[in-house]
C-alpha positions in Angstrom: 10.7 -6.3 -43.2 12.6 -9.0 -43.6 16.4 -9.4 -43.0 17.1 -12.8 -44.5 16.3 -12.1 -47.5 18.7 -12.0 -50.2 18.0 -9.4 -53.2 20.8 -10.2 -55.4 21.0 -9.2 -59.0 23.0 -7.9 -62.2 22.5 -4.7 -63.3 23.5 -2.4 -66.3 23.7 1.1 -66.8 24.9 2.9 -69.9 23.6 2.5 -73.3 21.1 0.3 -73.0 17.6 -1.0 -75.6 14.7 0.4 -74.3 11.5 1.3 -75.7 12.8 0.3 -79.1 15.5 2.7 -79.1 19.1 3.0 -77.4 19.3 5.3 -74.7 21.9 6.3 -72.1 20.5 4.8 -68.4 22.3 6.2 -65.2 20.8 3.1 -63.7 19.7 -0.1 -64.9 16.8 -1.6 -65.1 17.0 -4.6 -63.2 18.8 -2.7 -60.6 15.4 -0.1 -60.4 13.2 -3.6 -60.1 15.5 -4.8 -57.4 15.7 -1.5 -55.4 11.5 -1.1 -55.5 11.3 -5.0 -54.2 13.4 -4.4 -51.6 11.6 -1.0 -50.3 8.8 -3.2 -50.0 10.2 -6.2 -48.8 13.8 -5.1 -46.6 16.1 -7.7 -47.7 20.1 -7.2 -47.9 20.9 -6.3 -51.6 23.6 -7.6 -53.4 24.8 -6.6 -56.4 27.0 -9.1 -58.9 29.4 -7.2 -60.7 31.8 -8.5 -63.1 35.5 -8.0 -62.1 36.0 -6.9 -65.7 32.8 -4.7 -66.8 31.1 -4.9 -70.0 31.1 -1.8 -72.8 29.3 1.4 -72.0 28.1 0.8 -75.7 24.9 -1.2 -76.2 26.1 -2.8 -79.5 29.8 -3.6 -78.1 28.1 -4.7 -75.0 25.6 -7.4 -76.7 28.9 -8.8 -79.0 30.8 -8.9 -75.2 27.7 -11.0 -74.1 27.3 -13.1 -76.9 31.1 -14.2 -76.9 31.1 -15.0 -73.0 27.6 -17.6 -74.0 29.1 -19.0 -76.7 32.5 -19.9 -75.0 30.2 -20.8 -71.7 32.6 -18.5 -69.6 32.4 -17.5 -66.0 33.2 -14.4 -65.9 35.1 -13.5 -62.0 32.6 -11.2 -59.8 34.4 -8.4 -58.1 33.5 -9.6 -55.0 31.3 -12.5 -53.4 28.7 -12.5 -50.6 29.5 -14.2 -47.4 28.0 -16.6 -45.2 24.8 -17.0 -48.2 24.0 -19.9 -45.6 22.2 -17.1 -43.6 19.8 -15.9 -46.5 16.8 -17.6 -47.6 15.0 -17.0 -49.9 17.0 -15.6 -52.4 15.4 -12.9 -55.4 17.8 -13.0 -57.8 16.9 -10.5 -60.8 18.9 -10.4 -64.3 18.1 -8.9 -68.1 17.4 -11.3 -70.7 21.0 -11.5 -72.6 20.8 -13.8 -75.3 17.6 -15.8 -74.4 19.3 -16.4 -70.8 20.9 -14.7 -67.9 24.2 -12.6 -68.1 27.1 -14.9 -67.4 28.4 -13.2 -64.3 25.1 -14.8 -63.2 26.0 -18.2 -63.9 29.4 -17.1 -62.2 27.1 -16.2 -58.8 25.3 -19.1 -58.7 27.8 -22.1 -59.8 30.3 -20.2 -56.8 27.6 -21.2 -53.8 25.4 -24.4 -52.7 21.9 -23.4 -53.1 20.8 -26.4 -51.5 17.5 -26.3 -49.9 17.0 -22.4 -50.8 14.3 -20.8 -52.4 14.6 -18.7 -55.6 12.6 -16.6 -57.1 14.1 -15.1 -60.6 13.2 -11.5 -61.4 13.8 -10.7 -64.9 13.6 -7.2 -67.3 13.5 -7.9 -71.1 12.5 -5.9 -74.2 10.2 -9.3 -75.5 11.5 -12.1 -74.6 10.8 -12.7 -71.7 12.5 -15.1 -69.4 13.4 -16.9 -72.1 15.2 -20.5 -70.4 16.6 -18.3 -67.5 14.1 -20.3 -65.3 15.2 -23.9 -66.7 19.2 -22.9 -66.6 18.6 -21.7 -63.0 16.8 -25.3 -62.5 19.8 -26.8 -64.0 22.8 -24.9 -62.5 20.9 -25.3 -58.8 19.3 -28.6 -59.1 18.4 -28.9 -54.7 16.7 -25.2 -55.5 13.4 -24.6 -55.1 13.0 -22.6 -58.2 9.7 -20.9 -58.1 8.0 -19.0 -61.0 9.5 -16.2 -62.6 8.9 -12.6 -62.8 9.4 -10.9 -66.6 9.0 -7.4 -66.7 10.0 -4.9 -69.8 13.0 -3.0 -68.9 11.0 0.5 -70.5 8.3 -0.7 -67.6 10.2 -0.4 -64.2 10.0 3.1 -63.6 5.8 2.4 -63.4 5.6 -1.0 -62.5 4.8 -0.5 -58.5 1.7 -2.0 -58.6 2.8 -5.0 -60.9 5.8 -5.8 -58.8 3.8 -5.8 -55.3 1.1 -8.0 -56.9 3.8 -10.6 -57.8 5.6 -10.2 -54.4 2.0 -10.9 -52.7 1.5 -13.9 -54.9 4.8 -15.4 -53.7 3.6 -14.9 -50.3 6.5 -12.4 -49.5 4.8 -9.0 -49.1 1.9 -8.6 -46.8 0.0 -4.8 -47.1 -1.7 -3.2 -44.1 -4.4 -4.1 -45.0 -3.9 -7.6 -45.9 
């Protein structure tokens, strides 16, 4: 297990697309990705939460989002991490909002120098994939090591063990038993 790891992400609960249908989640998606990489990896988790949270409704919640892209806010986190200068590498997981990450992202990563860190972005959709997440990381963190993203379907996490541990192995950051 590894300590210097940083596992931070933004998560939503609450109404929520999944599986072609709105349903209520007690806990988000990206959050249930994050949690299962860091039972297999250690890692301090961190969670980026907006000081002023979105709608418990999924239809209010996606017009919240939209507005906050279009007017290229930064939305102010509730709290930030300290000393970030101690983690490398960094797995920073998001949903897909609007063919990118949720602002309070952009808010985490524009408040720290990510100079000379790894990151590796961790993403849950419903079909679209990254979308530019990857490129606006690369642009926002320029002295990043961006490596390859991870997609996975937000109606996927509860059985994606096997797919998650594959892509950690692949990034050289899980090592089985057996290995």
């Amino acid at each position: 297990m590894n300590n210097n790891i940083l596992i931070a992400y933004f998560s939503r609960a609450d109404k929520n697309y999944f599986g072609g249908k709105i349903v209520l989640l007690p806990i988000g998606n990206t959050e249930v990705v994050m949690k299962k990489i860091s039972e297999q990896i250690g890692g301090t988790l961190f969670k980026i939460n907006p000081l002023k949270k979105y709608s418990e409704d999924y239809q209010i919640c996606t017009e919240e989002a939209k507005k906050e892209l279009n007017e290229n806010a930064r939305p102010p986190l509730s709290e930030y991490i300290d000393h970030l200068e101690a983690f490398n590498p960094i797995i920073l997981g998001y949903p897909i909002y609007w063919g990118t990450m949720p602002m309070p992202v952009w808010t985490f990563l524009e408040h720290y120098d990510f100079s000379g860190k790894t990151i590796f972005p961790v993403c849950t959709h419903e079909g679209s994939g990254l979308g530019r997440s990857e490129e606006d990381i690369r642009k926002i963190c320029p002295a990043a090591n961006v490596r390859k993203g991870f997609a996975i379907r937000g109606s996927d996490v509860n059985r994606a063990q096997n797919e998650i541990d594959r892509w950690l192995k692949e990034q050289g950051l899980f090592h089985s038993q057996t290995d």
